[in-house]
DSSP file (Angstrom, degrees, kcal/mol; ACC not computed):
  #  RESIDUE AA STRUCTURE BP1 BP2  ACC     N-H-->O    O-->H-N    N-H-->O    O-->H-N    TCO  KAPPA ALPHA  PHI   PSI    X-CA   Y-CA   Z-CA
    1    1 A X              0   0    0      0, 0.0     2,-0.5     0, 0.0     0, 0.0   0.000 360.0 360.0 360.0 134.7  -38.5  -27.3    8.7
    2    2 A X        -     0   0    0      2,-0.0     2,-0.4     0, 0.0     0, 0.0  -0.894 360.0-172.5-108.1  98.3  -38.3  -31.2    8.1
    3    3 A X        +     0   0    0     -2,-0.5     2,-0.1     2,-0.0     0, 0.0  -0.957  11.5 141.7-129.4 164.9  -41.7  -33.6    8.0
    4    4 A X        -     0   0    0     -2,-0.4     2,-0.3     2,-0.0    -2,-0.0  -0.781  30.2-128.2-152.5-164.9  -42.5  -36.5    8.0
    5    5 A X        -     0   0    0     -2,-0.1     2,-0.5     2,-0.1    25,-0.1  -0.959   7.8-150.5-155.4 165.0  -44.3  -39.7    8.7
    6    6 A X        +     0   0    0     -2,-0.3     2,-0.4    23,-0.1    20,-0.0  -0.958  24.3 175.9-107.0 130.7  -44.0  -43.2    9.8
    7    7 A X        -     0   0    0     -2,-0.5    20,-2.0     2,-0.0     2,-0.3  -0.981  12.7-177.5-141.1 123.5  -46.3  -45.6    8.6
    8    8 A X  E     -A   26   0A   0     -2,-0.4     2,-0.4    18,-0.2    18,-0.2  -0.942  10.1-174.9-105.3  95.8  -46.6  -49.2    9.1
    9    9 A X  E     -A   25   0A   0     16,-2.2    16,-2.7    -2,-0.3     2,-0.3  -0.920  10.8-166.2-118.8 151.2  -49.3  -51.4    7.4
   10   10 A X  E     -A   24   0A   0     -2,-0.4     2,-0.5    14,-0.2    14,-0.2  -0.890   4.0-173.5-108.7 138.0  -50.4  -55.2    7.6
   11   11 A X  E     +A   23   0A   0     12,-0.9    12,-3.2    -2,-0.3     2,-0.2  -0.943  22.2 154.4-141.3  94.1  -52.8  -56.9    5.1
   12   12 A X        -     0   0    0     -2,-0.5     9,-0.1    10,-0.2     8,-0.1  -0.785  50.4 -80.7-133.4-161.1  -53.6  -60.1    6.0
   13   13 A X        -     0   0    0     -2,-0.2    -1,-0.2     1,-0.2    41,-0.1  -0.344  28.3-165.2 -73.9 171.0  -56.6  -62.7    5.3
   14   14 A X  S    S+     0   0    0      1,-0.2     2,-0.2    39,-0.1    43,-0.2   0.097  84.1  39.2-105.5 -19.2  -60.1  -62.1    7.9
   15   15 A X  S >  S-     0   0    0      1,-0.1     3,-0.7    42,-0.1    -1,-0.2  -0.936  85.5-125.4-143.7 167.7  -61.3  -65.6    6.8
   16   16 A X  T 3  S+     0   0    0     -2,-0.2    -1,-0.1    38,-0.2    38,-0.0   0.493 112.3  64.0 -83.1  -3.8  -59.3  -69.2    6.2
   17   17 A X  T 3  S+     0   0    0      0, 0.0    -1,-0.2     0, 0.0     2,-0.1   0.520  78.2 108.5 -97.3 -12.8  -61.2  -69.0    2.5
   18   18 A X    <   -     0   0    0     -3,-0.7    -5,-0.1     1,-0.1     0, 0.0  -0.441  62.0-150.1 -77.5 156.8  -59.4  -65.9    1.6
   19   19 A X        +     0   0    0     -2,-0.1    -1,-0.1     2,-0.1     2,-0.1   0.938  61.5  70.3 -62.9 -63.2  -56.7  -66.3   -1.1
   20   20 A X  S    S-     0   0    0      1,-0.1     2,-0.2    -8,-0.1    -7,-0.1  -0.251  70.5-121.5 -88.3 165.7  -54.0  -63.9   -0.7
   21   21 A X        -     0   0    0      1,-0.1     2,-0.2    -9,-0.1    -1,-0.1  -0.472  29.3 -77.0-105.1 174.3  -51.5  -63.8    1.8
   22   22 A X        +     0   0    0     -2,-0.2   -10,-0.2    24,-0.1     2,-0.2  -0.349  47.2 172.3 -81.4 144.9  -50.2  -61.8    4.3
   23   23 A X  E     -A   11   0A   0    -12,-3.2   -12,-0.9    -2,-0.2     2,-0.2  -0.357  13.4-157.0-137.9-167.8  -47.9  -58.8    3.4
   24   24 A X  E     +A   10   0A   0    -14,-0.2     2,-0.4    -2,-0.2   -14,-0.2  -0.860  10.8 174.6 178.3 115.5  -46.3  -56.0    5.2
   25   25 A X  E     +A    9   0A   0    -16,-2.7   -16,-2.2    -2,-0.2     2,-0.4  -0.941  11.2 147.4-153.4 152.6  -45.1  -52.7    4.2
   26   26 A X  E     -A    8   0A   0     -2,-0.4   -18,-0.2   -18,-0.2     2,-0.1  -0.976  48.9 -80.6-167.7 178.4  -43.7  -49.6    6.2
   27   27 A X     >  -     0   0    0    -20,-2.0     4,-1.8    -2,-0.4     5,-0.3  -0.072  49.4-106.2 -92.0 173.6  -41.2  -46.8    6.0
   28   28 A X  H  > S+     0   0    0      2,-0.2     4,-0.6     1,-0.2   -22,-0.1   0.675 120.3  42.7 -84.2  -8.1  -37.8  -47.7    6.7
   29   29 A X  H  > S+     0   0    0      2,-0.2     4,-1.9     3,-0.1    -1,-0.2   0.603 111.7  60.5-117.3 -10.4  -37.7  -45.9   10.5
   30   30 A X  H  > S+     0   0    0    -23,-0.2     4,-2.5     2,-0.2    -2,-0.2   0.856 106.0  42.3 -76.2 -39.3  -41.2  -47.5   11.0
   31   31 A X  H  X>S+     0   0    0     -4,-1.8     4,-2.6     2,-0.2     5,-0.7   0.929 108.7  63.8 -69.1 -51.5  -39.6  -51.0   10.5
   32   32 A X  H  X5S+     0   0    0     -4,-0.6     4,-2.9    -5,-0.3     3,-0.3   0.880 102.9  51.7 -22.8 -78.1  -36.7  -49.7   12.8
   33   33 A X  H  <5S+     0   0    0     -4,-1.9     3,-0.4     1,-0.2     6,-0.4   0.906 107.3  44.8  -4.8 -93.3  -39.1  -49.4   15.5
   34   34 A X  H  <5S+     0   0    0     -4,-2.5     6,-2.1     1,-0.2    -2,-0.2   0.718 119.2  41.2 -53.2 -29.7  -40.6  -52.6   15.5
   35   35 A X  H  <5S+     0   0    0     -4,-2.6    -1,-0.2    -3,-0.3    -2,-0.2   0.679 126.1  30.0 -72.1 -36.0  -37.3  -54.6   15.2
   36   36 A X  S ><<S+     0   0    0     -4,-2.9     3,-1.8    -5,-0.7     4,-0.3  -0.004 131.5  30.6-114.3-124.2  -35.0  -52.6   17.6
   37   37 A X  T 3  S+     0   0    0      1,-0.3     2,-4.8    -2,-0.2    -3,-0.0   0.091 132.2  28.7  -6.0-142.3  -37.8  -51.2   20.3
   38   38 A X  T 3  S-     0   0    0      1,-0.2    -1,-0.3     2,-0.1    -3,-0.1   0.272  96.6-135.0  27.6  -7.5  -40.4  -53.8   20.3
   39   39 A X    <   +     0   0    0     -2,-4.8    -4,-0.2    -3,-1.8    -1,-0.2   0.823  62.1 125.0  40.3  41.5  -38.1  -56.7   19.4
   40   40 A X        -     0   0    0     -6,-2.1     5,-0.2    -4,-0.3    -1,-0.1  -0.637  60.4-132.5-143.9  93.3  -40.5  -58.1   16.8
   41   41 A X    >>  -     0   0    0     -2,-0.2     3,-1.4    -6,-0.1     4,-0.6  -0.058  26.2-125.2 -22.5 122.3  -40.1  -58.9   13.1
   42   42 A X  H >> S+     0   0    0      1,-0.3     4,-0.7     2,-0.2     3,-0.7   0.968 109.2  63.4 -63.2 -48.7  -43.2  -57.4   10.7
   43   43 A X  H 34 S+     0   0    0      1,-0.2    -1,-0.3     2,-0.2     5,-0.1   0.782 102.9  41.8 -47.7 -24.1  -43.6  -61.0    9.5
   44   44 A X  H <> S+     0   0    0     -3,-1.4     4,-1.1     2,-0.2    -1,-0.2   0.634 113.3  51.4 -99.2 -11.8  -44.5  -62.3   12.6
   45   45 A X  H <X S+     0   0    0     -3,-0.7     4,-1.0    -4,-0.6     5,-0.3   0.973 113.9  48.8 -48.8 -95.4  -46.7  -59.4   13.6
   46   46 A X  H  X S+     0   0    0     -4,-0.7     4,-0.8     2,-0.3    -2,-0.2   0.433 110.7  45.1 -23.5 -32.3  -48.3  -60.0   10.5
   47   47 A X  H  > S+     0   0    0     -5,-0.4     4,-6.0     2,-0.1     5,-0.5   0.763 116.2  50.1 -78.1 -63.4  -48.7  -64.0   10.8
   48   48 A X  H  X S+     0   0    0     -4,-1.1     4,-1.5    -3,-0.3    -2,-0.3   0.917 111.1  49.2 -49.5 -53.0  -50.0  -63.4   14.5
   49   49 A X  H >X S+     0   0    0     -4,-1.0     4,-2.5     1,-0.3     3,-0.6   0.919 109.3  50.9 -40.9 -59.5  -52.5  -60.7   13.1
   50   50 A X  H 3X S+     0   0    0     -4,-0.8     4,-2.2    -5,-0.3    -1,-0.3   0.947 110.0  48.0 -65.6 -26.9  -53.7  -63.1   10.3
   51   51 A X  H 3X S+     0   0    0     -4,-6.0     4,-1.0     1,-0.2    -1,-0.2   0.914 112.1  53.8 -87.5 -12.9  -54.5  -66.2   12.8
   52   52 A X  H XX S+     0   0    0     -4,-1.5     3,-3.4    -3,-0.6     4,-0.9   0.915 114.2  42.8 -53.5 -77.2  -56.4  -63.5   15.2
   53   53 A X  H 3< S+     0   0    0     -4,-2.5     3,-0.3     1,-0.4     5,-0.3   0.751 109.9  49.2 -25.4 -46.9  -58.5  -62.5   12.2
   54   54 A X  H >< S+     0   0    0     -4,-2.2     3,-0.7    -5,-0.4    -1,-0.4   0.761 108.0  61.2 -81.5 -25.3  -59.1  -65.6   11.0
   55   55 A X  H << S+     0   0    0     -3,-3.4    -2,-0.2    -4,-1.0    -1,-0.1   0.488  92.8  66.3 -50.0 -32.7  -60.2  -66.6   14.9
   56   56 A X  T 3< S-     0   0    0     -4,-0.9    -1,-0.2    -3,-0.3    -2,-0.1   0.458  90.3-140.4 -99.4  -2.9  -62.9  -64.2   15.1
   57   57 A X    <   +     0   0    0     -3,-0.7     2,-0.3   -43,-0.2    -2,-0.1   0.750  65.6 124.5  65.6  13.6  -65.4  -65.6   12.4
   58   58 A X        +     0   0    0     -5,-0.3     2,-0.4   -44,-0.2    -2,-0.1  -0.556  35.4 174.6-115.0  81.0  -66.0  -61.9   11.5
   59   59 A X        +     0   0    0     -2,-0.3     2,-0.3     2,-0.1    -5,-0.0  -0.891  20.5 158.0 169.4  77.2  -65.4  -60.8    7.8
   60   60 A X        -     0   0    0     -2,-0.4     2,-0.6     2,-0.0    13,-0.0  -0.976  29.8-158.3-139.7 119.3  -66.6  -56.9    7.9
   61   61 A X        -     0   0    0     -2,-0.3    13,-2.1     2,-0.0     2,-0.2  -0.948  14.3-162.2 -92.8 107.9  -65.2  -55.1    5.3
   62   62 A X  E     -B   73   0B   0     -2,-0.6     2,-0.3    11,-0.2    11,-0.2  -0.817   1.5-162.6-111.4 142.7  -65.5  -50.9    6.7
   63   63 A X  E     -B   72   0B   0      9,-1.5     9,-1.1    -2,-0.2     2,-0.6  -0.887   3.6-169.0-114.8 134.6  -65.2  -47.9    4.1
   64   64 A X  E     -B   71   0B   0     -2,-0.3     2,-1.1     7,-0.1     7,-0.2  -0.912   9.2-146.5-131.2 146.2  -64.5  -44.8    5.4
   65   65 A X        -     0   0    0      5,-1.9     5,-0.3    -2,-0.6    -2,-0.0  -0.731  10.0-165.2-113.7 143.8  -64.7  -41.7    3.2
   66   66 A X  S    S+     0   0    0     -2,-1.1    -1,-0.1     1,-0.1     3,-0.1   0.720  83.3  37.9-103.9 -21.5  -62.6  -38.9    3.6
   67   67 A X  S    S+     0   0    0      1,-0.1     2,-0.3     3,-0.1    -1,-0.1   0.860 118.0  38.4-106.4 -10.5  -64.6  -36.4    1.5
   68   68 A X  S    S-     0   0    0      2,-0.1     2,-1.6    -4,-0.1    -1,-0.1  -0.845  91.7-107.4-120.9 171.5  -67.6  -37.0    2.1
   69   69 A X        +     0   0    0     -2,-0.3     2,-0.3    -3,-0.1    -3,-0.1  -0.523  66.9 127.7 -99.6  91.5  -69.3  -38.1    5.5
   70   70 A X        -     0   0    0     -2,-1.6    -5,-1.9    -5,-0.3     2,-0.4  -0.993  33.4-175.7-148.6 123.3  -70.0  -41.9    5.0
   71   71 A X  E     +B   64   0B   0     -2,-0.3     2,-0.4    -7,-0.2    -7,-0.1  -0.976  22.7 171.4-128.0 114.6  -69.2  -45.0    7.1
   72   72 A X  E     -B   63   0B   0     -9,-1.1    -9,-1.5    -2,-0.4     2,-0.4  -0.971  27.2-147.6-120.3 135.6  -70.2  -48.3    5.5
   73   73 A X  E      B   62   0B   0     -2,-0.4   -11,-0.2   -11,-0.2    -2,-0.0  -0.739 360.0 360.0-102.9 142.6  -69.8  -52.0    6.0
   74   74 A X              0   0    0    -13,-2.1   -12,-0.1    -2,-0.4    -1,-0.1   0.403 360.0 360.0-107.2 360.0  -69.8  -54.2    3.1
């Protein structure tokens, strides 16, 4: 028996005040995807994402906890 997973994430700013910039990181069959299906480079997902973000004047940081049963905004 074979598993597995495919995982793609983007980390970019929520506000124009934030510092760091926007990254990208995913599994090699996850990237696959987006570039041959979807016809879209994760850097430019990842650019589009950050100028949404930054658009929406909403800066909510959410914690979710996985052993105990707690959903918080910071």
């Amino acid at each position: 028996m074979r598993m597995g997973i495919y995982a793609t994430l983007f980390v970019t700013r929520g506000h124009s005040y934030d510092m760091h910039s926007a990254t990208w990181y995913g599994t090699d069959n996850a990237m696959d995807f987006w570039e041959d299906v979807l016809k879209l480079e994760p850097d430019q997902v990842a650019k589009q994402l950050e100028l949404w973000g930054c658009s929406q004047n909403k800066s909510k940081l959410y914690l979710f906890c996985s052993f105990h049963e707690c959903d918080s905004v910071v």
